[in-house]
C-alpha positions as CSV (number, residue, x, y, z in Angstrom):
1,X,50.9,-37.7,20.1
2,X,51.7,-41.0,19.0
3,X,52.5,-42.1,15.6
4,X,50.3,-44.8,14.5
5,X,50.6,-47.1,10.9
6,X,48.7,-49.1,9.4
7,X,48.3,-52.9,10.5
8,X,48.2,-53.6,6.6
9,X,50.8,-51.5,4.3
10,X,52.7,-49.9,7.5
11,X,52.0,-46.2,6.3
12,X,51.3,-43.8,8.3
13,X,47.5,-43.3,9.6
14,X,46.0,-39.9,9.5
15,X,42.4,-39.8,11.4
16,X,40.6,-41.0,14.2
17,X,42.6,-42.1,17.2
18,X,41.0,-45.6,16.8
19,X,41.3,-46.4,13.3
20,X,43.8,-49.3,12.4
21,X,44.0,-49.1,8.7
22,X,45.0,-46.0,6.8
23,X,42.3,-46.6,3.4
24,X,39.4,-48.9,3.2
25,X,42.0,-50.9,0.2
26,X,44.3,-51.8,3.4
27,X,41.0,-53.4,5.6
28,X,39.8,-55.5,3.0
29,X,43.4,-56.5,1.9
30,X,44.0,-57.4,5.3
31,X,40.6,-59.0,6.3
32,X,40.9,-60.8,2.6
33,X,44.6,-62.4,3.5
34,X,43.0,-63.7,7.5
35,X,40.1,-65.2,5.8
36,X,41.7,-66.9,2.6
37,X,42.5,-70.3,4.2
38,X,38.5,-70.6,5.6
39,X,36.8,-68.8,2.3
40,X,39.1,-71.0,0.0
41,X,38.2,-74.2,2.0
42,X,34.6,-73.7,2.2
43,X,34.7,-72.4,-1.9
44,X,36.4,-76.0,-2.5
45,X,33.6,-77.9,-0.1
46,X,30.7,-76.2,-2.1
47,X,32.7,-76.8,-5.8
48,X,32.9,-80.5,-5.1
49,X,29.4,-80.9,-3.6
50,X,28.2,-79.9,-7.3
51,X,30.1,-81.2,-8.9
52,X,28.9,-84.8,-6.8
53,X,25.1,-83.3,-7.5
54,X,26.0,-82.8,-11.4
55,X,27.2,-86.8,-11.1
56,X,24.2,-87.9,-9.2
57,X,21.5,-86.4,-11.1
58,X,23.5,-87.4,-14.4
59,X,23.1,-91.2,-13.5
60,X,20.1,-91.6,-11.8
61,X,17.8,-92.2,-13.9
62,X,14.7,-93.2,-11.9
63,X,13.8,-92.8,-7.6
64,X,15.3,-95.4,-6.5
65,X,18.5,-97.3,-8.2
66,X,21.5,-98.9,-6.7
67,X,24.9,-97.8,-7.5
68,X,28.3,-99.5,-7.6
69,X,30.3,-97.5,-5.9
70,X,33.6,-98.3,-8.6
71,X,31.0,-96.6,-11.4
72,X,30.6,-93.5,-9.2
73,X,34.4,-93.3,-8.8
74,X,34.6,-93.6,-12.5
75,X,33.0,-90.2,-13.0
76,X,34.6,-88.1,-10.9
77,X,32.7,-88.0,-7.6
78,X,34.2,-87.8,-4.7
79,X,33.1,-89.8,-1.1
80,X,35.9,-87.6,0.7
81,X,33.7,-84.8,2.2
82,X,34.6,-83.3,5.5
83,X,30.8,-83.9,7.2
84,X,31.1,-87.5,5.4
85,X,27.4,-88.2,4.4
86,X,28.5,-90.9,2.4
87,X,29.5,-94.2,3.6
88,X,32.8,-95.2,1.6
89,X,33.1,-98.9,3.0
90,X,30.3,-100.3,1.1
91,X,31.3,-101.2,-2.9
92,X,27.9,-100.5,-4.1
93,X,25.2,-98.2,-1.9
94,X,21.1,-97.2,-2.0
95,X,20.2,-93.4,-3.2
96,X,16.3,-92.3,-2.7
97,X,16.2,-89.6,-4.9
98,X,12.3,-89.0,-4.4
99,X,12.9,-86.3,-2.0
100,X,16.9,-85.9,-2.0
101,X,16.9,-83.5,-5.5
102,X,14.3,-81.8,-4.7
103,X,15.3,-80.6,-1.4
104,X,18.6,-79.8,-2.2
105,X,19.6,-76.0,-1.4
106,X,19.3,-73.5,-4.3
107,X,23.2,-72.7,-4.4
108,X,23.7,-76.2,-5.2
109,X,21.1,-76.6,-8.1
């Protein structure tokens, strides 16, 4: 028979003739390391949406205002999304908040 090792640690692999991983700690550790690039990427996205959410609901201060965009800079938020909701040519730009906040998805309240 042949000798098979694990995909993760390179230990040998006692078992099943299909398994690939000799412990459930390999798997993850080896699923964890092919998905950190994505999962770190998406974990940024979603960190500076909020923090963008914290600095909207922070300076709006009725349902509809106008913003410059230079003031919005000033605090942190960022227009450099990768889905780009926000248009980054204009210097100043019109929020309507009426149904924007409240709509917003419950991981990002």
């Amino acid at each position: 028979m042949e000798k098979r090792i694990c995909l993760f640690c390179n230990e040998a692999i006692n078992g099943r003739s299909d398994k690939k991983f000799c412990s459930d700690l390999c798997r993850n550790a080896h699923n964890n390391k092919l998905n950190s690039n994505e999962n770190n990427y998406v974990r940024n996205l979603i960190l500076m949406l909020r923090k963008n959410r914290r600095i909207l609901q922070h300076v709006l201060t009725s349902d509809k205002i106008t913003l410059a965009k230079q003031k919005l800079l000033d605090l942190g938020f960022n227009f450099k999304t990768s889905f780009k909701p926000y248009s980054i040519s204009l210097t100043s730009f019109f929020i309507d908040t009426s149904e924007a906040l409240t709509q917003a998805p419950a991981e990002l309240k």
